[in-house]
N, C-alpha and C positions, 0 to 999 in steps of 0.2 A: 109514246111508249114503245110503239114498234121497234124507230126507230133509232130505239135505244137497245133493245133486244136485239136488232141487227150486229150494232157497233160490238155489242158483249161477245156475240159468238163470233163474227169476223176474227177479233182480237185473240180471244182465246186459242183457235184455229191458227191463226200466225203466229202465236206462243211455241203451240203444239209443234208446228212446222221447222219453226225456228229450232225448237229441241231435238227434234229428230236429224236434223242436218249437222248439229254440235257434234253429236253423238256419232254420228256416219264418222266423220271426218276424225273425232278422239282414236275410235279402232281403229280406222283401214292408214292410222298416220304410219310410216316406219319404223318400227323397234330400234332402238336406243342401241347402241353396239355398247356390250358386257365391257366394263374396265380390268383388263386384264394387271393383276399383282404379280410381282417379281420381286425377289428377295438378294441382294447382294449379301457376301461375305461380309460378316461384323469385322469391326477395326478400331483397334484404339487408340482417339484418336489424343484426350488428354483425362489423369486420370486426378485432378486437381480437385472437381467434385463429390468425387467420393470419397476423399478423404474427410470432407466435413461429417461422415457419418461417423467415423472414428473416435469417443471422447469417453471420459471420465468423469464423473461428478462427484463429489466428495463431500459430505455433511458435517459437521465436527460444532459440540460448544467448547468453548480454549475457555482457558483463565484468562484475565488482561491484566496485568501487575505492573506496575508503574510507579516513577519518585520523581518529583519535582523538590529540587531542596530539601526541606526537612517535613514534606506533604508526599505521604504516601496513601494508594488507592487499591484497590484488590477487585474485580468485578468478574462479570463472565457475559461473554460475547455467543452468537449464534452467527456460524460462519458456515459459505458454501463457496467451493472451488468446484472450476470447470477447467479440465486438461482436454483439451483440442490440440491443432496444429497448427505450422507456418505455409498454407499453403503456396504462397508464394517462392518461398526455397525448396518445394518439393523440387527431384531431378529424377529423369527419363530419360531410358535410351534402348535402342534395340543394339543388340550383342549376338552377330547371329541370328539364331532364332529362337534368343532368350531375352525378353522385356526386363531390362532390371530397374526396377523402382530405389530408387533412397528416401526412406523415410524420415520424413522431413523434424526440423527442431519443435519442440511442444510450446504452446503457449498457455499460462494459467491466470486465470482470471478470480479473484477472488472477490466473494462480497457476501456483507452483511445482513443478516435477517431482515427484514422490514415488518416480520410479526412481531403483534403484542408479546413482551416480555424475553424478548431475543435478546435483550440489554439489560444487564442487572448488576448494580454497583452491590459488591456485595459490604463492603468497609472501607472507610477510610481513615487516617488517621494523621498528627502532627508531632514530632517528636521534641518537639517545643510545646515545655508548658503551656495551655491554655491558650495558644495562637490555633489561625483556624485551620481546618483541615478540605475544607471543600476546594472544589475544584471547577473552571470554567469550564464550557461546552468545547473551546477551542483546546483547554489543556488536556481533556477527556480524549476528541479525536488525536491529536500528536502520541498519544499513548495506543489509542489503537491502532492507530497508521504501524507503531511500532510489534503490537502483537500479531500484526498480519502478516508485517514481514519474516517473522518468527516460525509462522505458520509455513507458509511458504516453502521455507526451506525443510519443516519437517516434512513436507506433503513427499520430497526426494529421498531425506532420512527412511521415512516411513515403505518405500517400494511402490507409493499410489504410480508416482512418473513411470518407473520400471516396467509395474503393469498394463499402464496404459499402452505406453509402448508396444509389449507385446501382443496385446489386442488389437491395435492397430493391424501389425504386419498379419496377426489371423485373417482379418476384416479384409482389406487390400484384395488378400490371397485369394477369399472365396469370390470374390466382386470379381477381379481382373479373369481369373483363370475360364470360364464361359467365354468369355471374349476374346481371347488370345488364338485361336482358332486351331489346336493343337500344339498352339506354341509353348514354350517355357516359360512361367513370370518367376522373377527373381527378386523377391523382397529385401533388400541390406538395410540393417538399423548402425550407423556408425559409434552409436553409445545409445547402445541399451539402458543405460541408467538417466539417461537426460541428459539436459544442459543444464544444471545449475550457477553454474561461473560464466554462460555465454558461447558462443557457438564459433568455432574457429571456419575460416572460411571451405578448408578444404574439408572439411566434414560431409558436408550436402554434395559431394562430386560423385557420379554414379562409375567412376574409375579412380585409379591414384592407391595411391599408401591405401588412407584413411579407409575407402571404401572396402580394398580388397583385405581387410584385417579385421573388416566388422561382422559381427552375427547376421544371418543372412538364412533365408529359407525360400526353397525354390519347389512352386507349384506345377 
């Protein structure tokens, strides 16, 4: 038993020891030299991200109306449109010491509800006697393939594109201008009202006819 007694307190005492030399050595170690921050001049350096914040969403139920031969269909659709951009043809340049942006063509993505009852045949009918009036899954989609593109085009009728637009070059303007370092940004829309027919190529050039004829707002 002693000499078990001995081993305990020996051990404990070398514990002790041992912790008291950890500790010497934690303090009296060198202080860590402080990481000094330093802040460079912002720069812009591509403004291609931010434009994905730029968009439109648009809800609408349409009618879908439709005639295959002497089978006609009447229903109503639940539709949603997304106007974004082409970031790809966005175009940047500095002028000076003024950034001018061209805001790039829109892109609209349409699609269909996927909730319950976002589909609803409201009537159909056959202008032949007693022949039938129904219609397959595939003759249904060809018909709305066809009210979407209908859509479509009023989304530009309607001003959604125009707007969008315009919000865009707000959006751009409050992003960019912090950034530009006192400098001038120069937002040009080459059509304000879209591209419904397609995007001619010198549209997107941040110089030229085109650009220097388009509405334009400078931050």
């Amino acid at each position: 038993m002693m000499n078990i007694a001995k081993t305990i307190k020996w051990t404990v005492l070398l514990l002790v020891v041992v912790g008291i030399g950890a500790a010497a050595i934690w303090f009296t170690r060198p202080a860590e030299e402080t990481p000094v921050a330093t802040m460079e001049e912002a720069k812009i350096i591509d403004v291609r991200p931010m434009v994905k914040l730029c968009s439109v969403e648009v809800y609408e139920d349409v009618p879908v109306k439709g005639s295959i031969g002497s089978r006609h269909i009447f229903a109503r659709a639940s539709l949603r449109g997304s106007i974004t951009f082409d970031l790809e043809k966005i175009r940047q340049q500095w002028s000076g010491d003024t950034l001018v942006v061209v805001l790039p063509p829109e892109i609209i993505d349409i699609y269909e509800s996927t909730e319950p009852g976002s589909y609803k045949v409201i009537d159909t009918w056959n202008d032949k006697f007693l022949r039938s009036s129904n219609f397959t899954t595939d003759e249904e989609n060809r018909i709305k393939r066809l009210a979407v593109d209908q859509w479509r085009k009023s989304i530009y009728k309607r001003g959604y594109v125009r707007r969008a637009r315009k919000e865009a070059i707000s959006n751009l303007g409050n992003m960019l201008a912090p950034f530009a370092a006192g400098k001038e940004v120069r937002i040009v829309d080459p059509s304000p009202e879209g591209y419904p027919d397609g995007v001619p190529e010198s549209s997107t050039s941040p110089s030229g006819t085109a650009a220097d004829s388009a509405t334009s707002i400078t931050y």
